[in-house]
N, C-alpha and C positions, 0 to 999 in steps of 0.2 A: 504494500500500500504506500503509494507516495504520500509526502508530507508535503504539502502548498498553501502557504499564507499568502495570496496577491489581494488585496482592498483595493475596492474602485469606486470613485463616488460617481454618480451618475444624475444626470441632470434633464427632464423632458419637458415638455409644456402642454398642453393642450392644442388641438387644432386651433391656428389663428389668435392661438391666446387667450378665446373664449374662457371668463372668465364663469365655469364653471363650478366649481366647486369652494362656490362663494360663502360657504357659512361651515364653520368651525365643527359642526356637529356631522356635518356631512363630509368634511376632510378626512375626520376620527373615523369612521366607518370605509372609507375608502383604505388608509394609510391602513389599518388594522387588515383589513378584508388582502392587503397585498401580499401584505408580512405575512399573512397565516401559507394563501394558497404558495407563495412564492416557497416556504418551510416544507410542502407538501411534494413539491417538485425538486426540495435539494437544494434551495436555492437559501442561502444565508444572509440574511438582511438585516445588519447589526442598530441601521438606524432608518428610518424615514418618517418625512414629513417636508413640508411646503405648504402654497400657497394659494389662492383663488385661482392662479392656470399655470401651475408646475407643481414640480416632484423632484425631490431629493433622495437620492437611498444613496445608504454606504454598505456596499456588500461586501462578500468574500466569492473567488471562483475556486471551483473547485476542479482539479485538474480533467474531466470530461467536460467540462463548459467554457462557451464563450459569450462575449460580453454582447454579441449582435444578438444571440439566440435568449440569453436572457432578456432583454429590455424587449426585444418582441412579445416571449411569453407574457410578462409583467404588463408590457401594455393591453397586446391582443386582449388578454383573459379578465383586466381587470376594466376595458371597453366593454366587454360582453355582459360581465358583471353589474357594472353602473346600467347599461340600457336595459337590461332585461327586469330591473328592479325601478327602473323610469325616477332614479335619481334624481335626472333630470330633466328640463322640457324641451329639450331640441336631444337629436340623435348627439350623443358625446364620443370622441373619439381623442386620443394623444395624436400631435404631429408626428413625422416621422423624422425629423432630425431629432438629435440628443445631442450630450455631451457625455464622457466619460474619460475620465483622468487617474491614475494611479495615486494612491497615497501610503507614504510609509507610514511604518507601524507607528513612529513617534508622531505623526500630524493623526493619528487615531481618533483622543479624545478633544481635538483643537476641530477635528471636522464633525465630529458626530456632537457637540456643542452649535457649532453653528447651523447643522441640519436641524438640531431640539429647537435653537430660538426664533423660526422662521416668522413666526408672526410677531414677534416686535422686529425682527431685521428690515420685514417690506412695511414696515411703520414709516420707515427713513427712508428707505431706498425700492423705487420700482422694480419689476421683474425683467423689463428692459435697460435697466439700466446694471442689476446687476449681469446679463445678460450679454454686454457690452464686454464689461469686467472681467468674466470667463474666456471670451474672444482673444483678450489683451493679452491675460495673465498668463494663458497657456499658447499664445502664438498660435492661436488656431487660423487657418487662412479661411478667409470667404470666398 
């Protein structure tokens, strides 16, 4: 059995940014409902949460997985999830870009802090603006 620590933090949005999952009671049951099936499929999700049209997870891969197969599942399954329970009043879907970045073990508790304090972080700062910030920080080309 191999031994593999890789942590990725992962970053989606909503189609168009649709701010969807506008009230705090319904983030709770999204962010929950991911974590569990995502645990059911093998999938280790040490932290998530966000905001009215994004989502943060800090996972773990495990060496049979990749990070394109994961954020599909987690999206697909957790699209199906919301419309079949009429969460919400327009058809809900995640975009199809992401982001996801490596982090080491020591930025662990420094990232999974800032994924816990999403709703005062977009208090300050929009989701396009941090948005921007991710583009910067990690030299992502557009």
């Amino acid at each position: 059995m191999p031994f593999i620590k890789i942590f990725i933090h992962i970053v989606f949005s909503t189609t168009n940014r649709i701010l969807f999952l506008n009230t705090l009671d319904l983030r709770v049951k999204v962010w929950k409902h991911i974590k569990e099936n995502a645990s059911e499929k093998g999938i280790f999700i040490y932290m998530i949460n966000g905001y009215s049209e994004h989502c943060h997870c800090l996972l773990s891969l495990s060496s049979n997985q990749n990070i394109e197969k994961i954020v599909q599942l987690i999206k697909g399954e957790s699209s199906h999830w919301i419309n079949k329970n009429y969460f919400t009043n327009k058809k809900f879907s995640w975009q199809d870009e992401y982001f996801a970045v490596s982090v080491s073990e020591s930025m662990i508790d420094s990232v999974r802090n800032y994924i816990k304090n999403q709703e005062k972080h977009h208090q300050k700062k929009t989701f396009a603006e941090e948005y921007q910030e991710f583009i910067e920080k990690y030299d992502f080309k557009m």
